[in-house]
N, C-alpha and C positions, 0 to 999 in steps of 0.2 A: 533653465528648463533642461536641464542633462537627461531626463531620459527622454524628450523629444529631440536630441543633438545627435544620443542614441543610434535612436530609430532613420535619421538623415544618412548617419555611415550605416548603418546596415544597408538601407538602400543603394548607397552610393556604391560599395562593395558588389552589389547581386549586379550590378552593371556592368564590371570590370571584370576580365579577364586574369585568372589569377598566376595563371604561368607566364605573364609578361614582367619581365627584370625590372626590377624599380620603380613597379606600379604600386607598392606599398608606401612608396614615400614621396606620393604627389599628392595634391590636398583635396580634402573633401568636397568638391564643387559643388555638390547640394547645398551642403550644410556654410561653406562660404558661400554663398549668393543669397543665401537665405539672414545672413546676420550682417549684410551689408547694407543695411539700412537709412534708406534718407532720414535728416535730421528732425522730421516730419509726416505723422501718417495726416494724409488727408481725403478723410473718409467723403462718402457719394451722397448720403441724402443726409435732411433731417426733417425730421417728424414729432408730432405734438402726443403723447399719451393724454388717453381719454380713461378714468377709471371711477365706478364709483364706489360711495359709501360703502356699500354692502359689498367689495371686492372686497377676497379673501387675500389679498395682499398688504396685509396687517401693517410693513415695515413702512408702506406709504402712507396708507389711510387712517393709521388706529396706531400708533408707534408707544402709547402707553399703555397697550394691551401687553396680553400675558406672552402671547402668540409672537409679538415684535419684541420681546425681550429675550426669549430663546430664541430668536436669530439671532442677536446683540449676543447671546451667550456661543451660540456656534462660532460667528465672527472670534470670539477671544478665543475659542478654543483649537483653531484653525492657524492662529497668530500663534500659539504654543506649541502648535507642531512645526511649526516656518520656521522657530528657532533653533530648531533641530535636526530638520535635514530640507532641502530647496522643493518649494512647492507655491507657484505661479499659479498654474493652471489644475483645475480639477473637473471632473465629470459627475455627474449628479443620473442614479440609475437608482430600476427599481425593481421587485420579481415580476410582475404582471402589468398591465395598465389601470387607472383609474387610483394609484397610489399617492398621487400628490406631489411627483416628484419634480414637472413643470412649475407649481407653485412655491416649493422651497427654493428652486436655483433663481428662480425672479427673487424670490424675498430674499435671499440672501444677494444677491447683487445689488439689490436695490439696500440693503443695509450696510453693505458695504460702501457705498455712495454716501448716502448720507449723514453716517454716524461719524464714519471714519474716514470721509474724504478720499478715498483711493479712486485711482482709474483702471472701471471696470467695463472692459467686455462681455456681456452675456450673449453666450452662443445655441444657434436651435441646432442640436448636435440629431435630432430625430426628421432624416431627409424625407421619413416616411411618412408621418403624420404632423406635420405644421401646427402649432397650435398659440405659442406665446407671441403673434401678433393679436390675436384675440384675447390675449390675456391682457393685453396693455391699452386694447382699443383704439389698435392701429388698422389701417386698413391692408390688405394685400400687396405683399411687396418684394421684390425681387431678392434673391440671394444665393448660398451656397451652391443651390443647382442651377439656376442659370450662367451665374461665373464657369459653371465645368462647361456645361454644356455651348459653352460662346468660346470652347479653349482657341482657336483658330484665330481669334478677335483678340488676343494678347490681351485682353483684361488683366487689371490688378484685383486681389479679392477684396482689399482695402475701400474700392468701388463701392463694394455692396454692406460695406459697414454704414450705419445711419444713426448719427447722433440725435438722442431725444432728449426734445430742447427744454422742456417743464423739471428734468432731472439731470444731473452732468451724469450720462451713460451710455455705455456706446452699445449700439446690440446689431448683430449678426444674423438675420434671417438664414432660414433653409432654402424660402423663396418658395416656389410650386411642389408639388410633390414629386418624388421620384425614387422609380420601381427597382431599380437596380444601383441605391448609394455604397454599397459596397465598393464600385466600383471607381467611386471617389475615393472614400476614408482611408481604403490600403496605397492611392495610388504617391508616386515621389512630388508631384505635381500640389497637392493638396496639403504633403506635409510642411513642405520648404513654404506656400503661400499663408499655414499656419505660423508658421513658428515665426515667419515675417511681424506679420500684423501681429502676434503675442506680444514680441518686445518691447509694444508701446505702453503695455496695461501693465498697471501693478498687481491687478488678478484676472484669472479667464476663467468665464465660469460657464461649462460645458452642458446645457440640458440633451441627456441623453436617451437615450433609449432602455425599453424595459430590459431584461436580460434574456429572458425566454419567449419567443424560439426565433429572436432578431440577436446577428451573428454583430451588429456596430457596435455592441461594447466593448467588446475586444479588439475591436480597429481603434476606438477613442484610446483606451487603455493606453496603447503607446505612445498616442499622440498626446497624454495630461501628465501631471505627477502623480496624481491620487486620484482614487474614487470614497464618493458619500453613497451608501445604499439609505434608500427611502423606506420602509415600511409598515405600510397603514394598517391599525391596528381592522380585523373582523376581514380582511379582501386577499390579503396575498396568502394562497396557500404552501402549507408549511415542503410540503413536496416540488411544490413549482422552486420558491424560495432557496432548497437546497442544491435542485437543479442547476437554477441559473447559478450560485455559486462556486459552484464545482467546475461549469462550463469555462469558469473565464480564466488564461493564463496567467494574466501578473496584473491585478485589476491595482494591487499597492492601497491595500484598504485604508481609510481617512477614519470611519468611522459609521455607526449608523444613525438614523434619524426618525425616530418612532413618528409618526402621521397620526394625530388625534387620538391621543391615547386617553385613555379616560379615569385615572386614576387621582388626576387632580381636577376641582373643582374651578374652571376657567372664567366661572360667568361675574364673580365676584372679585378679581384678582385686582383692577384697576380698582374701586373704591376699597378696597383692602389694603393697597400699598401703598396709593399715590395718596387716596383719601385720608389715612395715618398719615402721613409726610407732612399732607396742610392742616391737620389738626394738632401736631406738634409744634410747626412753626408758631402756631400763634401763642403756644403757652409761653 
């Protein structure tokens, strides 16, 4: 995760004093305390997901739908950028709200879990509006803002990581709401206890914030390799859209991810493909 290593020496730097002799050649203390990792994260809760039928979380509930194969496609196509330059961690962001974008960064961890075995962190990267314990049918529960807000209490954030036991995943609440995360996401505190708990997972996958007029995606941006924009076909306006993209410094675009789009016919995709498969086999 280099450009989270990055962002540790920048930090580490705005700390120091730069007219002091041979302060260029002591070591990054953030960013060494953050990669000095026990041989073990040993996360604080675990919890049962509850979801049903009708969840639009395809990769769990419906995995021979059309919907959970374009994950399964995102997934490879995510692997073919990894072989090309280092990308761990990503952020999952969108122009407006109501774009869908909580629901692809679930479906995508959750297919990366199961198809492909990886160990994944999904993170509620939006401190402001909490939502994907209710997408899992979790109940309320502590995380990113109470770890800040207990700093005095030397918590680890690893605490607030919660393994859910019905799936091998690990997920990271945001916890309660809170009016001023900014004041997290920029701070050296949040990066080093990031890039800690990152090292365990072989992906992290960020649900973030829309882009406009919420200033976190650009505090995540440092903190990921890449960003995935969401946008749902008939909701995000084409003005807002350009907006928030213009707004963000080095977001390291991943790619985008159209939200229901309607040009292919979804309702029939399972007895069209899967349905063909078992009527082949028998001949």
């Amino acid at each position: 995760m280099s450009r989270l290593y990055d962002t540790l020496r920048r930090m580490e730097k705005q700390k120091r004093r730069p007219d002091i002799a041979g302060e260029a050649d002591k070591p990054v203390d953030l960013l060494t305390k953050a990669i000095e990792a026990p041989g073990e994260l040993l996360p604080g809760t675990s919890a049962h997901i509850t979801v049903g039928d009708t969840s639009r979380l395809v990769a769990l509930t419906d995995p021979t739908s059309l919907g959970a194969e374009k994950f399964r496609a995102l997934v490879a196509r995510l692997e073919n950028l990894r072989q090309k330059s280092e990308l761990r961690a990503l952020q999952i962001t969108s122009a407006v709200i109501n774009e869908g974008k909580s629901l692809v960064a679930a479906n995508l961890a959750v297919t990366l879990v199961k198809h492909f075995s990886y160990k994944v962190l999904l993170v509620e990267g939006d401190l402001h509006r909490p939502s994907l314990p209710d997408l899992f049918g979790l109940a309320s529960m502590e995380g990113i803002n109470q770890w800040w807000q207990r700093a005095q209490q030397d918590t680890e954030l690893a605490q607030y990581i919660c393994n859910l036991e019905n799936i091998p995943m690990s997920f990271l609440s945001a916890g309660s709401p809170y009016d001023q995360p900014s004041q997290v996401l920029q701070s050296a505190r949040f990066a080093e206890a990031f890039v800690h708990v990152s090292g365990f997972f072989d992906w992290v996958i960020v649900d973030s914030t829309p882009m406009s007029p919420i200033v976190d995606v650009n505090l995540w941006s440092r903190l990921v390799d890449g960003t995935l924009l969401v946008v749902r076909e008939g909701v995000a306006p084409i003005k807002a859209l350009k907006t928030g993209v213009s707004g963000l410094d080095n977001p390291k675009w991943l790619g985008v991810v159209l939200n229901e789009a309607s040009e292919f016919d979804r309702v029939n995709y399972s007895d069209q493909y899967y349905g063909a498969k078992k009527k082949a086999t028998k001949v």
